[in-house]
N, C-alpha and C positions, 0 to 999 in steps of 0.2 A: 802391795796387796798380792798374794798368792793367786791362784787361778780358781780354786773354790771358792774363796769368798768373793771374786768376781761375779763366776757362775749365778753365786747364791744370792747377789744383789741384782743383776741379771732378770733370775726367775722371780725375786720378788716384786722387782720395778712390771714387771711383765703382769703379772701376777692382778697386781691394783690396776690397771691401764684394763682389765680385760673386764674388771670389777666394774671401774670406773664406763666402760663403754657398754657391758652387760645392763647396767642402771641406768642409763639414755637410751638404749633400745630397748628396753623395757616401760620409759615413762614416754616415748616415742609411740607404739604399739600402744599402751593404755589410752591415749590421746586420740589416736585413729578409729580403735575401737569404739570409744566412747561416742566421735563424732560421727560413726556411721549406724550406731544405735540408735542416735537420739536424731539422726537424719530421718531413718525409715523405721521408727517402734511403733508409729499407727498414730501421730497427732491427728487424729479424727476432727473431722470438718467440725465444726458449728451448724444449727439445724437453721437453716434459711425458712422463715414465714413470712409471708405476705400475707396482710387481713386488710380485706374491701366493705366487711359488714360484721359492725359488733357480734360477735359470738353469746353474748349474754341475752339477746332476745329468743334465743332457741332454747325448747324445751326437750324438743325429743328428735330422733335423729334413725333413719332410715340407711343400713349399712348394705351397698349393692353385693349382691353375689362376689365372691373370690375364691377362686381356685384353690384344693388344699397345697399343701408343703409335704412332696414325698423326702422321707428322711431312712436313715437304716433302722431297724429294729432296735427299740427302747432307747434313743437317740431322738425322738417325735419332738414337736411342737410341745411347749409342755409338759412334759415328761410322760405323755400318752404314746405306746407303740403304736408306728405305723406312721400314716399320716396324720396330717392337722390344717387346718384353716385356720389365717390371720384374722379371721371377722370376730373369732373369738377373743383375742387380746384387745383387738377394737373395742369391740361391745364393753368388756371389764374396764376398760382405760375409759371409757365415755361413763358407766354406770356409776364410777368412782367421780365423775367430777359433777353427778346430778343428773345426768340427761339419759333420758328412759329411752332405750331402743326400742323400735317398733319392729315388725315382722312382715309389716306391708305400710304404706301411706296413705293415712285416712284426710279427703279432702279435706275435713272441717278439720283438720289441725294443720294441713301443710304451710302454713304460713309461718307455723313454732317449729317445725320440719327438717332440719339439715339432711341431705343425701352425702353419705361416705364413700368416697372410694380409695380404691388403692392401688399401686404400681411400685413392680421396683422396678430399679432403677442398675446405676453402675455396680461393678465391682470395683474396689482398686484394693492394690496390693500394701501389706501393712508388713510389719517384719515378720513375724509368722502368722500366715494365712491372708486372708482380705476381709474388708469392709464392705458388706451391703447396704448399698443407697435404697429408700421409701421414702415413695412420697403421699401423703393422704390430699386428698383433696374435698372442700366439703362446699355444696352450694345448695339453693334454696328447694323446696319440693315445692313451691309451688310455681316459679317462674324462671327455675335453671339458673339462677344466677351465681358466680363466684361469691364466694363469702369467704374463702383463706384455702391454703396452700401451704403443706409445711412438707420438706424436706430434710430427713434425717440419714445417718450411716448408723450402721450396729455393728459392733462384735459380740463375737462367741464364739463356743466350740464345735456348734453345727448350726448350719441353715437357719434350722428354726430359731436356735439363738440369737441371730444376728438378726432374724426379722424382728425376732420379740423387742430385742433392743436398741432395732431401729424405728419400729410403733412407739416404743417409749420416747424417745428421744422427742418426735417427731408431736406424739402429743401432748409432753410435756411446754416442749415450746408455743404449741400454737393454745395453750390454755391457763399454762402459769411460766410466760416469760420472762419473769425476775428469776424462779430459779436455775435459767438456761445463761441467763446475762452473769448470775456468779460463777456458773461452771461454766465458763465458753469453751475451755477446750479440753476432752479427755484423754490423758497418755493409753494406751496398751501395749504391754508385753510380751 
């Protein structure tokens, strides 16, 4: 064999090897990638509830004071600029499942009475951006008593997003827990 077609077997042996290693560091890299996506893309918790008292004996439901949600301009709660209050998704998420919000508690009902409150809770971080923890909690008007507990996270793209759809979550679970048992767990991207 001459010295060009050495060469030229050379470059080509050279050639597929780099092919060949370009292609395993490439499905290497795809692999890494993938398992650090799907590490931290936001597998959001499951809404934890606790119920101490059938929720179906309540008719109507007394939602405590809660601070609004300052957000940037036309970015609001809702798509209202400015700020927003969560009492308002409350109230809509209870009026949707029957139960008539009052504006104060009248002794002769408080015993059909739920009192609402609200808290958040954590942040934790998801692959872009974070998860807001809410937790609602509801007990009796007329002798304080625990009646359930539910705890949820939200995403979105602001604040008030993540509260919206961590009230969702939160009372979806503690009011129609079949459909929280098929979804138990939400991916985010």
């Amino acid at each position: 064999l001459d010295e060009i077609s050495v060469l030229s077997i050379f470059a080509e042996r050279t050639r597929n090897m780099k092919q060949i290693h370009f292609s395993k560091l490439q499905s290497i890299f795809g692999v890494i990638l993938l398992t650090l996506t799907l590490s931290s893309c936001g597998l959001m918790n499951s809404p934890q509830v606790k119920t101490y008292l059938p929720l179906s004996q309540f008719q109507y439901a007394y939602i405590a004071p809660i601070g609004g949600v300052q957000g940037p301009p036309n970015a609001a709660f809702g798509g209202f600029p400015g700020s927003a209050n969560p009492r308002d998704f409350i109230a809509g998420q209870l009026f949707k499942r029957g139960i008539i919000v009052v504006p104060e508690i009248n002794p002769a009902q408080a015993q059909k009475t739920l009192v609402v409150s609200y808290g958040e809770g954590d942040k934790r971080n998801i692959l872009i951006g974070y998860a807001l923890e809410v937790t609602i909690q509801l007990t009796t008007a007329d002798m304080n008593k625990l009646v359930a507990v539910a705890t949820a996270e939200g995403y979105g793209e602001t604040e008030s997003d993540k509260i919206r759809d961590a009230i969702s979550q939160a009372m979806t679970a503690l009011f129609e827990p079949e459909k929280i048992s098929q979804n138990s767990s939400s991916l985010y991207f």
